[in-house]
C-alpha positions in Angstrom: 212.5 158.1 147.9 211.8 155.6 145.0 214.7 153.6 144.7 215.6 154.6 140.6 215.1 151.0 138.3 218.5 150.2 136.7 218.6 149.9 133.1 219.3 146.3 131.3 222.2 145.9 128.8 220.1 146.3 125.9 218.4 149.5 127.4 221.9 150.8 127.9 223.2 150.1 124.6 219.8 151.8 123.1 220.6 155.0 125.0 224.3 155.0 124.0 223.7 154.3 120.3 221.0 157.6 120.4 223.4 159.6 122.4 226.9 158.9 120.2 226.4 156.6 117.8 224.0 158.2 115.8 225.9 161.5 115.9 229.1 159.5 114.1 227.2 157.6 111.9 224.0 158.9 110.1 221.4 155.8 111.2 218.2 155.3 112.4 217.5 151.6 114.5 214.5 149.9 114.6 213.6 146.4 116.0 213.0 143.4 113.9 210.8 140.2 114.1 213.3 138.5 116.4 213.7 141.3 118.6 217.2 142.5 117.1 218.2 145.8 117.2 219.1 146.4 113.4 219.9 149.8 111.3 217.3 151.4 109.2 218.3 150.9 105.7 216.8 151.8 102.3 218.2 149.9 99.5 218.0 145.9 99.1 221.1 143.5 99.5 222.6 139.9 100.0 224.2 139.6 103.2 226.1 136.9 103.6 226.1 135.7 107.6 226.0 132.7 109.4 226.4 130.5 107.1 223.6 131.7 104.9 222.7 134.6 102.5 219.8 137.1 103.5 217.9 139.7 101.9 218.7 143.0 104.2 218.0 146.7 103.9 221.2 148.7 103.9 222.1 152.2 105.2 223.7 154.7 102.6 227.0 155.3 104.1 228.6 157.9 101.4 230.7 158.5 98.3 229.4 154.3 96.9 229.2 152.7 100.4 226.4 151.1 102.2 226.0 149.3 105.8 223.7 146.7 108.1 223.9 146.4 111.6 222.7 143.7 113.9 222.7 144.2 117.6 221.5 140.2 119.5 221.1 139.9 122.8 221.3 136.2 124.1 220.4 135.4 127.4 223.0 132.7 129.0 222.4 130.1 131.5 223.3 132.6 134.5 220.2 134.9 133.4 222.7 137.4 131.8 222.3 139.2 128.7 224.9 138.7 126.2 225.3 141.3 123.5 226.3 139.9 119.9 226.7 142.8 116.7 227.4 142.2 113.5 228.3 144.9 110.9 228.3 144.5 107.2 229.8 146.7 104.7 228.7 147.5 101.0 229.9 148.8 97.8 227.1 150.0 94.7 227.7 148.7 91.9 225.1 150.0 90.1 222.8 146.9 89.8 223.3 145.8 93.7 225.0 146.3 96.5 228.1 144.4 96.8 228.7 143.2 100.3 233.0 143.8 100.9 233.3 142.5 104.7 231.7 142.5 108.1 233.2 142.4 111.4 231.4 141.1 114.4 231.8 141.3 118.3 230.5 138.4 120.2 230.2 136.8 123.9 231.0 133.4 122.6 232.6 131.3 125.8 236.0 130.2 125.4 236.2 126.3 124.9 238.0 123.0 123.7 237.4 123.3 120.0 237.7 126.9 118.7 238.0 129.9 120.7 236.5 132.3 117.9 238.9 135.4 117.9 236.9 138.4 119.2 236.3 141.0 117.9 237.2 139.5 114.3 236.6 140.2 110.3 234.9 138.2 107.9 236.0 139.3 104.2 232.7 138.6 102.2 233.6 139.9 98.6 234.5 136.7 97.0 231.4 135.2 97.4 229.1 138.6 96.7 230.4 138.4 93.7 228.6 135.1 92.3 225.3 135.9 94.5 222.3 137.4 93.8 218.9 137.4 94.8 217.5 134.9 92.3 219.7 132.6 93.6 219.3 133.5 97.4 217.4 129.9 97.7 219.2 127.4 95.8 222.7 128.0 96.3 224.5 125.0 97.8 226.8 125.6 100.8 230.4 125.5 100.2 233.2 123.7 102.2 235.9 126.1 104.7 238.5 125.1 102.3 238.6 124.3 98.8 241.0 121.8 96.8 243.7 124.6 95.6 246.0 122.2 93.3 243.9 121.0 90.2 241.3 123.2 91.0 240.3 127.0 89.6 238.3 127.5 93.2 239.6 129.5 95.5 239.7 129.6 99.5 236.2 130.7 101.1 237.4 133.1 103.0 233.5 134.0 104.4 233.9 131.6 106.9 237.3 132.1 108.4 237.5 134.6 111.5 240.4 137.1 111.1 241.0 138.5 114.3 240.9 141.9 114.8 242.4 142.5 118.1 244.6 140.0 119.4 247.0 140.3 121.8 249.9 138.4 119.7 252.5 140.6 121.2 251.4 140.1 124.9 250.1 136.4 125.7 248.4 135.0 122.1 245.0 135.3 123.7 242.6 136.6 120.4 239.3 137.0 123.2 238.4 140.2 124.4 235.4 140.3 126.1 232.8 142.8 126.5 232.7 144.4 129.4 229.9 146.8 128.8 227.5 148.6 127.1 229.7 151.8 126.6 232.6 149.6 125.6 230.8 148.0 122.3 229.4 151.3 121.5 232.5 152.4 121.8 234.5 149.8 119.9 231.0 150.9 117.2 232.1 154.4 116.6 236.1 153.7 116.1 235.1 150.9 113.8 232.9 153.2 111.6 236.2 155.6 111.8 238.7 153.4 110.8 236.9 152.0 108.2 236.2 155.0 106.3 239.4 156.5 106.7 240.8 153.6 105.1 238.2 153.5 102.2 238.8 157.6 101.5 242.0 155.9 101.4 242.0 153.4 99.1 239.6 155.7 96.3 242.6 159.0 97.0 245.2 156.6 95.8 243.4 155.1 93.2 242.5 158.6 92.0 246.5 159.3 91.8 246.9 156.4 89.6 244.4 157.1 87.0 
């Protein structure tokens, strides 16, 4: 008997998103020119990652929201795939797509410096505001913080990582690792939940107000 091949991380992740992902969450995946496994999108936007501003095609969502996904897969020095996604979220405002936040999930190693709270948010609306694609190429970098006494600028908040699981109430430790395949696409699906609830949300109550 043939002994069956086993299926790399990325392979596995591939067949997961197919087989649940894509039955939550309306998307097609394709692979880009760095071998990324990214979401089929339609409609032009700035997303802000990284330290720098790209020009992405988002996924319509519903209602006046929009997404971009990013799946990396970094190989470490042990010859082991290391999965890295990052998921952006839009709003249309008519003109362009309005990036609001995007949470990642990364295999970053815990060190000395900064042990980057995983997974975590990155709130992105503040600077959507002020960028647009004519000024994709010249916009200078900003600092982390900004002066906030004598100054109208505020925090950049793009660059802070607000965790999103951290186990405060147990022993402070803002890492969770993945595990697997099933546990990202997992972690994927609930995201997409939660963060659609919470928009239906936020437009029900506003609709009460008006």
């Amino acid at each position: 008997m043939a002994k069956k091949e086993k299926r790399t991380l990325r392979e596995h992740v591939v067949m997961l998103l197919n087989d649940s992902f894509c039955k939550t969450v309306n998307v097609r995946f394709s692979n880009d020119f760095e071998g990324s496994i990214v979401s089929v999108g339609s409609k032009k936007a700035v997303n802000s990652f990284d330290n720098d501003r790209k020009e992405i095609e988002a996924t319509y969502w519903f209602d006046q929201y929009w997404f971009f996904i990013c799946i990396r897969f970094l190989v470490n020095d042990e010859k082991k795939e290391k999965p890295f996604v990052t998921i952006s979220f839009f709003q249309d405002m008519g003109c362009q797509l309005k990036q609001l936040f995007r949470a990642e999930w990364d295999s970053f190693p815990a060190n000395d410096q900064y042990n980057h709270p995983q997974p975590h948010w990155h709130f992105t609306a503040q600077l959507s505001d002020k960028t647009s694609f004519s000024d994709l190429n010249n916009e200078e970098e900003e600092g982390v913080f900004n002066e906030l006494m004598g100054n109208s600028k505020s925090i950049n908040l793009d660059r802070m990582h607000f965790a999103m699981a951290g186990h405060w109430h147990k022993d402070a430790e803002m890492i969770n690792h993945i595990v697997d395949a099933g546990a990202l696409v997992a972690w994927m699906i609930q995201l997409f939940e939660h963060v659609q609830e919470e928009l239906r949300n936020k437009d029900r109550k506003k609709e009460r107000v008006v």
